[in-house]
N, C-alpha and C positions, 0 to 999 in steps of 0.2 A: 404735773409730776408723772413720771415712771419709773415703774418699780417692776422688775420681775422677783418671785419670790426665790430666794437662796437659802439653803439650810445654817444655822449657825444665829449669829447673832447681826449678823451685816444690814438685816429689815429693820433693827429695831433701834440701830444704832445709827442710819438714814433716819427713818421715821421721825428723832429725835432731831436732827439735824435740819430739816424740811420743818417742823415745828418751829424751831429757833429759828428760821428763816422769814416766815411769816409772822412772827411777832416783834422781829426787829424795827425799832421808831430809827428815823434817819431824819435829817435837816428837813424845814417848813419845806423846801424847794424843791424835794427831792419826790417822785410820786411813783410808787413800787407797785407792779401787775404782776402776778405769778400767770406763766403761759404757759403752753406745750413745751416738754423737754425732748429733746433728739432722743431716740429710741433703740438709737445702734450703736453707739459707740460706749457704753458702758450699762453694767445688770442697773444701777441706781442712778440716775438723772431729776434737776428740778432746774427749773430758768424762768426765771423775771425778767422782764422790760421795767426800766428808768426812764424817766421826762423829769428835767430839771426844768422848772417854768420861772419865770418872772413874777413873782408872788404881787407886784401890781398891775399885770395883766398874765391872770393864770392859763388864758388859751396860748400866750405864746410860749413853748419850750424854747431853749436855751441852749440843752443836748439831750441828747438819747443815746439811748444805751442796753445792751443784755449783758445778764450775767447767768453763766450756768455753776452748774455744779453737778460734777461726778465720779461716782462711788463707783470701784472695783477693788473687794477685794482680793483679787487676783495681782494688785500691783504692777499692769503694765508697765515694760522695762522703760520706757521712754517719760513716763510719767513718774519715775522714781520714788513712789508712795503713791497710796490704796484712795486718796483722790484726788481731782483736779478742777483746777476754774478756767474757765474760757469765756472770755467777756469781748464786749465791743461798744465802743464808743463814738458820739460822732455830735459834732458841733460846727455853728459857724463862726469863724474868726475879723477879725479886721483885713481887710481888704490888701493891709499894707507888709501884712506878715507873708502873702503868698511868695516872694521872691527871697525871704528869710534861710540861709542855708541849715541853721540851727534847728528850725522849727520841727524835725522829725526828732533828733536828742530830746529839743526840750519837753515834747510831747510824751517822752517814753520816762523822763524824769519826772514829771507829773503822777504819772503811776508807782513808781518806785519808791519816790518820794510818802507817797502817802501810804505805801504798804510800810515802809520805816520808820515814818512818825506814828503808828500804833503801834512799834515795837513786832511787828510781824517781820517773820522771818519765810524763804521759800524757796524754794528751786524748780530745775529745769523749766526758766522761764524762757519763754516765745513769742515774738510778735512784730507786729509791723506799725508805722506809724504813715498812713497816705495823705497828701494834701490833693485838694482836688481845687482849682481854678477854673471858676465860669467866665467868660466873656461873652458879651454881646454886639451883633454887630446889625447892617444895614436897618431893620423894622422894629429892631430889640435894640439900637444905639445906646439908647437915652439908659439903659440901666444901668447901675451900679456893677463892677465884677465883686465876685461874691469867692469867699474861700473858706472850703469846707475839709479840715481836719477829720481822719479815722483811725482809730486806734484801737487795733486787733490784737488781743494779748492774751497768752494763757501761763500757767504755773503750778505748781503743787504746793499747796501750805505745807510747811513746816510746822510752825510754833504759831499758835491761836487757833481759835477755832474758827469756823466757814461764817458765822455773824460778823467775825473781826475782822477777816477780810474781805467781806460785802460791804461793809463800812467804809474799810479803806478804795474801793472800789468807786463809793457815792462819793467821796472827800475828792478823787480825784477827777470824775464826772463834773462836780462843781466847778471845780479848776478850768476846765477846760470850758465851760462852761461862761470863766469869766465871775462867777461869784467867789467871794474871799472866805479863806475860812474862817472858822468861828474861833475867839479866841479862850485860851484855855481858863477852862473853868465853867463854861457856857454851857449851858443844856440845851438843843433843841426842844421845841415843844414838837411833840406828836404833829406828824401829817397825817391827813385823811388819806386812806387808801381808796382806791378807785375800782 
């Protein structure tokens, strides 16, 4: 977390926000690290890492992922509201999707999607969605080509709070990920944090 101190109420109303961040429960799959937050781009900062693992073999992830969060309020003009989320995602796909022309839409609908199906609303959204294609050749023949999805996005909440779209954040990491969501009505059971 970073926090420079500001007069007024914007410390205490972070502080609160950073609280609720740390006690948010997300899907068994989903495994949340609070890290170092960038330091210069705004007075209040906080950022997690995500590893979606295979809950029948927990060492292998799935995807990963950061999520930031930051507070100004000064309201940068570009950021259209006093805060913003900047995430990254990154997973590996079937091999058969790398020639897919769709594949950056449907990656960018994945996130959209799930910030809409919790009713979250948002603007000045940004981002990119890269496929990255490995091949192997002469002494590396024999491997599989491998294709790895990234998907760079940031946005300003509108309507919900920064837990509801961390949430919508995890649902879409899943996705991409290749796990189904959970159907309504379902509660995750608490994951262990690491």
């Amino acid at each position: 977390m970073h926090t420079r101190t500001l007069p007024g109420s914007s410390g205490a109303v972070f502080a609160r926000t950073l609280s609720d961040l740390r006690d948010v429960r997300l899907r068994s799959e989903v495994r949340l690290t609070e890290v170092p937050a960038p330091t210069r781009i705004a007075p209040f900062a906080a950022a997690l890492t995500a590893d979606v693992i295979d809950v029948s073999d927990p060492e292998e992830d799935l995807a990963t992922g950061r999520f930031v969060v930051l507070h100004d309020p000064a309201a940068p003009d570009t950021w259209n509201g006093q805060w913003r989320i900047v995430t990254f995602a990154r997973a590996e796909l079937e091999p058969e999707l790398s020639g897919d022309p769709m594949l950056g839409a449907v990656g960018w609908s994945w996130l959209t999607d799930s910030l809409a199906e919790r009713g979250l609303t948002w603007t000045a959204e940004a981002g990119t969605v890269t496929r990255v294609v490995s091949e192997s050749f002469a002494g590396l023949a024999e491997r599989e080509a491998s294709v790895e999805m990234e998907l760079r996005a940031s946005w300003t909440p509108v309507a919900g709070d920064v837990t509801d779209h961390l949430r919508a954040w995890a649902d879409m990491l899943c996705t991409v990920a290749g796990i189904p969501p959970l159907p309504d009505g379902v509660v995750p059971l608490p994951g262990q944090r690491r």
